[in-house]
C-alpha positions in Angstrom: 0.0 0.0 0.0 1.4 3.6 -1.1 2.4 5.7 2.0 4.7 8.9 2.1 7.9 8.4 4.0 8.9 10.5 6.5 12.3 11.8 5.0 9.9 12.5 2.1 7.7 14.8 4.7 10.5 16.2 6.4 12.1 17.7 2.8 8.9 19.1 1.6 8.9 22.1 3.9 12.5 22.5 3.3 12.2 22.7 -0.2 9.5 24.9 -0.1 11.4 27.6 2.2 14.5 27.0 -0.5 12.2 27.6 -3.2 11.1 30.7 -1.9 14.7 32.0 -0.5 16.1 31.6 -4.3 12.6 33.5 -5.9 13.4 36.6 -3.7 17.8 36.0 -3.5 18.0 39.4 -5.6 16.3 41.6 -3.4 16.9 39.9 -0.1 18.2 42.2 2.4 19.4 41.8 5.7 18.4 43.4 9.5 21.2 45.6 9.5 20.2 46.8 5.6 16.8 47.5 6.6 17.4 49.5 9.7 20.3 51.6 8.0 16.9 52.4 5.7 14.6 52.6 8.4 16.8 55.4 10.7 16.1 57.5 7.5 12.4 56.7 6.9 10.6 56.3 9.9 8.9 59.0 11.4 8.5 58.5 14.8 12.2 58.1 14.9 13.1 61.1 12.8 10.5 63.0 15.2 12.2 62.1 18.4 15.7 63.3 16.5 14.3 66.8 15.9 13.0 67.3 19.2 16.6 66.2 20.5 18.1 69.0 17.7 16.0 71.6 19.0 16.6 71.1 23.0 20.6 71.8 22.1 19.4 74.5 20.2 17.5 75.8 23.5 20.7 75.5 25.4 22.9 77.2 23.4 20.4 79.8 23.7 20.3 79.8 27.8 24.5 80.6 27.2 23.3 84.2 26.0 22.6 84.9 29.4 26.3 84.4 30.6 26.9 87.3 27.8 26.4 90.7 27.0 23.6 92.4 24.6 24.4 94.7 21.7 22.7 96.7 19.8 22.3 99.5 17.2 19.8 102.0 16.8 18.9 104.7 14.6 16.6 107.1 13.5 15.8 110.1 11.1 12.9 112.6 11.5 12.5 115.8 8.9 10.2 118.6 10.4 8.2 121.7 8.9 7.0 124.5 10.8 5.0 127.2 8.9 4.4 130.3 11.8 2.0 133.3 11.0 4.6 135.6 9.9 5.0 133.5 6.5 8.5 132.5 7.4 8.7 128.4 7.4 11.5 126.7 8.8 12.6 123.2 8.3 15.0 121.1 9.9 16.4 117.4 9.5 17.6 115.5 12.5 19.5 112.3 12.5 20.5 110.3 15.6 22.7 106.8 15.8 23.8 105.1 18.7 25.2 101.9 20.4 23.4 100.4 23.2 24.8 97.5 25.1 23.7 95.7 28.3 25.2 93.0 30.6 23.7 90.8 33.6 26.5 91.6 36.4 23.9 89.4 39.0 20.9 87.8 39.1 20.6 85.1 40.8 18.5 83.1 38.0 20.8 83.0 35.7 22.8 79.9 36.6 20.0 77.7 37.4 17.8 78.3 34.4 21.1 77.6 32.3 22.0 74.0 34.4 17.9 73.6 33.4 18.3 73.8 29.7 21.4 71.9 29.8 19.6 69.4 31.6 16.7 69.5 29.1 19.3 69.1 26.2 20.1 65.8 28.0 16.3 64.4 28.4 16.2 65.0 24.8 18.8 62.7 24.1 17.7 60.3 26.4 14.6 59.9 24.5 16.5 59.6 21.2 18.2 56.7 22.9 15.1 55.2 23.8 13.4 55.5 20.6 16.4 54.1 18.8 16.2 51.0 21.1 12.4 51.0 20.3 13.0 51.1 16.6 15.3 48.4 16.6 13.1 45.9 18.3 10.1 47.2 16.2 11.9 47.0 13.4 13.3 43.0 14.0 10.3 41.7 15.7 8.5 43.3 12.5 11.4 41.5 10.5 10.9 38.3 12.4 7.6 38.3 12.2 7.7 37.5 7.7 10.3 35.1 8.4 7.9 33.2 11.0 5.0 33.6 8.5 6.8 32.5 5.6 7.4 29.3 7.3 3.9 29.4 8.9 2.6 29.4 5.6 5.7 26.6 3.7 4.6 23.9 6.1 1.1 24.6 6.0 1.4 24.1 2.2 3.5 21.1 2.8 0.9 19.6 5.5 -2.1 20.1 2.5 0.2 18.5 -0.8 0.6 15.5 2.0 -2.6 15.5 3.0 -3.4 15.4 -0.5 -0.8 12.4 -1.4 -2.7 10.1 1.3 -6.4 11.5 0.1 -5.0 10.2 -3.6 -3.8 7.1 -1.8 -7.3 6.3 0.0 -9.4 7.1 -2.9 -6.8 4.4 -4.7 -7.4 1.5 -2.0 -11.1 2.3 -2.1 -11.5 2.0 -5.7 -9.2 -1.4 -5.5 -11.4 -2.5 -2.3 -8.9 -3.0 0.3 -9.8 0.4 2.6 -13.2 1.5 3.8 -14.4 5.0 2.4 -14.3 6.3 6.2 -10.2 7.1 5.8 -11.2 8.8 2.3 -13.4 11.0 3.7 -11.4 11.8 6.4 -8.9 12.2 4.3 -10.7 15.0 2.5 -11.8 16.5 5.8 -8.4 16.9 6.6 -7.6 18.4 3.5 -10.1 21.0 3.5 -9.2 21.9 7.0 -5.7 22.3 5.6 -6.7 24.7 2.6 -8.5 27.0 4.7 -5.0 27.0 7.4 -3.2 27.9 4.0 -5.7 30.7 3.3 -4.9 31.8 6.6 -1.4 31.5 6.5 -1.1 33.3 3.7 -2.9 36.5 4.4 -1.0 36.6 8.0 2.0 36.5 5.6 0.6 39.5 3.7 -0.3 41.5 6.4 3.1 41.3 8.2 4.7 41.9 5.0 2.6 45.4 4.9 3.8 46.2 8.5 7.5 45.3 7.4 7.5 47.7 4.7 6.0 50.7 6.2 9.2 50.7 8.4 11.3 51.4 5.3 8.9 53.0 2.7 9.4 50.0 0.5 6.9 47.3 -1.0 8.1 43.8 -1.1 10.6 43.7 0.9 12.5 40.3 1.4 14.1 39.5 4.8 16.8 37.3 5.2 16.6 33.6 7.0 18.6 32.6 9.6 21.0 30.5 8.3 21.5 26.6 9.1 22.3 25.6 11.2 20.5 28.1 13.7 23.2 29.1 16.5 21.1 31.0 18.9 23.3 33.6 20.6 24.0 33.2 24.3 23.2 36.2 27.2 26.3 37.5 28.6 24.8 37.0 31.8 22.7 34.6 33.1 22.1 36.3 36.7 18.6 38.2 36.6 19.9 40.4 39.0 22.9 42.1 37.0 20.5 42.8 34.3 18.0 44.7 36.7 21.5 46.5 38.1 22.4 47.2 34.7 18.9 48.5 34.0 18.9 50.3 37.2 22.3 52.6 36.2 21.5 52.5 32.4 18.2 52.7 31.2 17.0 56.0 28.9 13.8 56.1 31.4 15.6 56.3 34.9 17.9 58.7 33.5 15.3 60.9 32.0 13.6 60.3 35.7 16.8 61.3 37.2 17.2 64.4 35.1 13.6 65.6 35.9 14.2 65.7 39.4 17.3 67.7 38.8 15.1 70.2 36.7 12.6 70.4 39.1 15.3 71.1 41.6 16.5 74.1 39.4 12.8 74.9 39.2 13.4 75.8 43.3 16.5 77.7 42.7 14.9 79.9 40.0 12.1 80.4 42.2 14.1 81.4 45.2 16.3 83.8 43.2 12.8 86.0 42.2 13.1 87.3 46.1 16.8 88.6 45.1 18.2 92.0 43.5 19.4 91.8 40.0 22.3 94.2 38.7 22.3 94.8 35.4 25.1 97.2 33.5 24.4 99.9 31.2 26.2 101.8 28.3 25.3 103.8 25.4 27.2 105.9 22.9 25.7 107.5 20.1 25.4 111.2 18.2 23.3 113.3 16.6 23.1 115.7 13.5 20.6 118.8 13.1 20.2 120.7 10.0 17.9 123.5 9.6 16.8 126.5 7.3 18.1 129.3 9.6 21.0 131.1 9.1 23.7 133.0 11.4 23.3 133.3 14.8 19.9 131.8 14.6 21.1 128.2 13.2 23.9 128.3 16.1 21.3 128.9 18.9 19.3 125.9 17.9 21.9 123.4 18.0 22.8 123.1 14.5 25.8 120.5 13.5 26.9 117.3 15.4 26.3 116.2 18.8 27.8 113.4 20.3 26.7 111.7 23.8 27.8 108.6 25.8 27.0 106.8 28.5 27.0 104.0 31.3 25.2 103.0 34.5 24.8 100.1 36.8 20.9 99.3 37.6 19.7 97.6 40.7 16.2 96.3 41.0 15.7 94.6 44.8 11.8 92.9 44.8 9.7 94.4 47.8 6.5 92.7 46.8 5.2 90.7 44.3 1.6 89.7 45.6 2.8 87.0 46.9 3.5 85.7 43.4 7.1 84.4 44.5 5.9 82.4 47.5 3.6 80.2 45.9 5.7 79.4 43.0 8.2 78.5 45.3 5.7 76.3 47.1 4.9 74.9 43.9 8.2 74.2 43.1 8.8 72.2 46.3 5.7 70.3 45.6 6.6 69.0 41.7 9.9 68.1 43.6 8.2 65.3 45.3 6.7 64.7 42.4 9.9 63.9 40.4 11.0 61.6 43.2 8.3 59.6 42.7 8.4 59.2 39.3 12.1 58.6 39.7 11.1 55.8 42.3 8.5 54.9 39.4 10.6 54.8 36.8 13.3 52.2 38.8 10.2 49.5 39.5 9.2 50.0 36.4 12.1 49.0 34.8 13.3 46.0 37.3 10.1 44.2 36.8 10.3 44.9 33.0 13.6 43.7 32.7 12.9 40.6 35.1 9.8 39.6 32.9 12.3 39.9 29.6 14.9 38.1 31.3 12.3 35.1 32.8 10.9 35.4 29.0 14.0 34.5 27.5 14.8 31.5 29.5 11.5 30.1 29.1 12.0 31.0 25.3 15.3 28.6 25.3 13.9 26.1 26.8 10.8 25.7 25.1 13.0 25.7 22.0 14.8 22.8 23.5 11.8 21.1 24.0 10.8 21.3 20.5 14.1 20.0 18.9 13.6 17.0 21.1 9.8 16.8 20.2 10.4 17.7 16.1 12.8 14.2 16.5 10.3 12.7 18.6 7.4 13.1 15.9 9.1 12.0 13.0 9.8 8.9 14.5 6.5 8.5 15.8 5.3 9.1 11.9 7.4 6.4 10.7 6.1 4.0 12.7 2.5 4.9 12.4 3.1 4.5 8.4 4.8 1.2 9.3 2.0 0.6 11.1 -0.8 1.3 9.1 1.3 -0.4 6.1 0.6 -4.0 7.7 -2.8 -3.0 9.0 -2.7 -2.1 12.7 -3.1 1.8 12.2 -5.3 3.8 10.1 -5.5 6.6 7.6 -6.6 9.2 10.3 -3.7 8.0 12.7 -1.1 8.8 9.5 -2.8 12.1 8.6 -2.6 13.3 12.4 1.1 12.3 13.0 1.6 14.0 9.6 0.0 17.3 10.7 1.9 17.0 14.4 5.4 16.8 12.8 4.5 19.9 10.4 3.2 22.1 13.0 6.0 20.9 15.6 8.0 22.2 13.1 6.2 25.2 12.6 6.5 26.1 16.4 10.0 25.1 16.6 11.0 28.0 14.3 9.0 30.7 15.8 10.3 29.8 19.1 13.8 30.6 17.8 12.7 33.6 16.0 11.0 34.5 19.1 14.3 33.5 21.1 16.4 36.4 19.1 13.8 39.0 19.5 12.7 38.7 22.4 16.8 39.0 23.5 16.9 42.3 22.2 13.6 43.3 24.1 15.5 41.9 27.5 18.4 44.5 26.4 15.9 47.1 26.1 14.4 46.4 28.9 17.7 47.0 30.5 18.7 49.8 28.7 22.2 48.8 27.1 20.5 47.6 23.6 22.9 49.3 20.9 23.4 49.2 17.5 26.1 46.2 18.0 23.4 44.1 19.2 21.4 44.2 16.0 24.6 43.8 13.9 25.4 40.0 15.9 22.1 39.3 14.9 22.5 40.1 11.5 25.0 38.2 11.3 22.8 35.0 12.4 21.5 35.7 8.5 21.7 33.5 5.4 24.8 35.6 3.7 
């Protein structure tokens, strides 16, 4: 009696995920490829880049209070007076000058520059954390077509053998030596499997879409990992140097960190509105006077060139601001306790994210483990039911069901490595010290 071997099985999925690795070999690009492109395209990214641009803009303005003021000023007026005796007289007047000013003391000055530097440094914080997040979106996005595409190559390889043993049972029908209960259980399984490959294959569509958008491309190709997978090891299997790691790294604790510093300067600049400001003064300037008189007139007006300069020190001491100083101090001291607790916030956060990554990943390893051992496990246990239902003592629903184990075994097996990778990446996040370099070692997991 016809049966399909399992070798035979085990190739099929193979062949399909070869067959579809040489259709797209041209345009096949790598992680690393894709996130060069996506640094470039994606817009939450390039958002979080331009805030970061503009806070070191800020500071560099917040230095201009360390410095002195400049400026020029000038101004032309032309007059006519026409008086009752007929007689008009006209003049021109034109004045320049140099005015320049410079904070000699005020007490906010300082504080409100540490702020914006402090600022400039949140910014960049959350570029570092939005560069983490698109590098896992970016591979669990990548990761996700790759798991897909071999959802959907063993889902077609489950239906053509599924197919094989529904030709086989219609056979042994037709020649009398099977009932037509394992053909049309046969075709039930077959239809079951069409519709999974319907499925399959618009999951594979849609992840595609969301792969894509990341670059501004349309069918783009990932890379597999090559053969035989070599899952990367963590440098550290102690939970607890991860959530120490996460505690003196992570973009969110520092951001926390820096907010409590800011609100701190918040106090200072606060306190310094009940203190005098000095301020420095000095001008130097002239001005010309033409009119239509003549003689002695023209020289008792002023007529000709004058030239003035000066400077001065101005002192300006608060008496009483309606109370206006002593309640934004208070508030001040309250968003301080504030800050604290979303420092304290931040910290928890991060150690119970980074312990559920790090618990993640182990479980991810093992389970992958597990499958090897079961993917070995069912093709033996295939063998023998085909043996068995060769010489009678098994049936065709027994082969089809071992068939479909083996395929979807297989199935899980792969995503539990993809899953393996990304889910390292998310347990790097999740204690702040993912980097570029960490993307690159898993490109280089890649077919070449």
């Amino acid at each position: 009696m016809p049966f399909v071997t399992a070798s035979r099985l085990t190739l099929q999925p193979l062949a399909l995920a070869a067959g579809l690795l040489l259709a797209g070999a041209a345009q096949a690009q790598s992680l690393q490829e894709l996130y060069d492109a996506a640094r470039g395209y994606d817009a939450s990214y390039l958002a979080t880049r331009a805030t970061a641009e503009a806070a070191s803009a800020r500071a560099a303005q917040a230095e201009a209070l360390l410095r002195p003021t400049l400026g020029l000023q000038a101004a032309g007026t032309h007059a006519r007076v026409d008086p009752p005796s007929g007689n008009s007289v006209s003049s021109t007047t034109v004045t320049a000058g140099l005015q320049g000013k410079y904070s000699v003391y005020n007490a906010a000055n300082p504080p409100t520059i540490d702020k914006a530097r402090r600022a400039q440094a949140v910014a960049q914080a959350d570029l570092e954390a939005a560069e983490q997040d698109l590098m896992v979106r970016l591979a669990t996005a990548y990761f996700d077509v790759l798991a897909a595409k071999d959802a959907l190559s063993t889902t077609q390889a489950n239906k053509k053998a599924i197919a094989e043993q529904l030709a086989s049972a219609k056979r042994n029908f037709e020649v009398g030596t099977a009932t037509i209960t394992d053909t049309r259980e046969a075709q039930a399984k077959y239809d079951l499997a069409v519709a999974q490959e319907l499925a399959a294959d618009n999951d594979l569509r849609v992840k595609r879409v969301t792969l894509d958008q990341f670059v501004g491309r349309v069918g783009v190709e990932p890379k597999g990992l090559a053969q035989p997978v070599a899952l990367p090891a963590l440098p550290s299997d102690n939970v607890d140097t991860w959530v120490a790691t996460g505690d003196d790294q992570h973009p969110a604790i520092r951001k926390a960190r820096l907010g409590l510093e800011v609100a701190q300067l918040d106090t200072q600049i606060a306190r310094a509105g009940e203190r005098p400001t000095l301020d420095a003064s000095a001008t130097l300037g002239g001005q010309n006077l033409h009119n239509s008189l003549n003689g002695a007139a023209a020289t008792a007006s002023g007529v000709g060139t004058t030239k003035n300069a000066s400077i001065g020190l101005t002192l300006t001491y608060p008496l009483y601001t309606g109370g206006l100083t002593q309640n934004r101090i208070k508030e001040t001291l309250v968003l301080e306790d504030k800050a604290r607790n979303d420092l304290d916030f931040a910290r928890r956060s991060v150690s119970e994210a980074t312990r559920r990554a790090f618990f993640g990943v182990q479980s991810l390893k093992a389970q992958v483990a597990a499958y090897e051992a079961a993917e070995s496990s069912t093709k033996l246990a295939l063998e023998a039911t085909q043996l068995g239902y060769k010489v009678g003592v098994r049936v065709n629903l027994d082969v089809l069901n071992a068939q479909t184990q083996l395929f979807s075994t297989q199935r899980d097996l792969a995503k539990a490595r993809y899953d393996v990778v990304v889910n390292g990446l998310k347990l790097r996040q999740a204690s702040g010290q993912l980097r570029p370099e960490d993307l690159s070692a898993v490109n280089s997991l890649l077919v070449r």
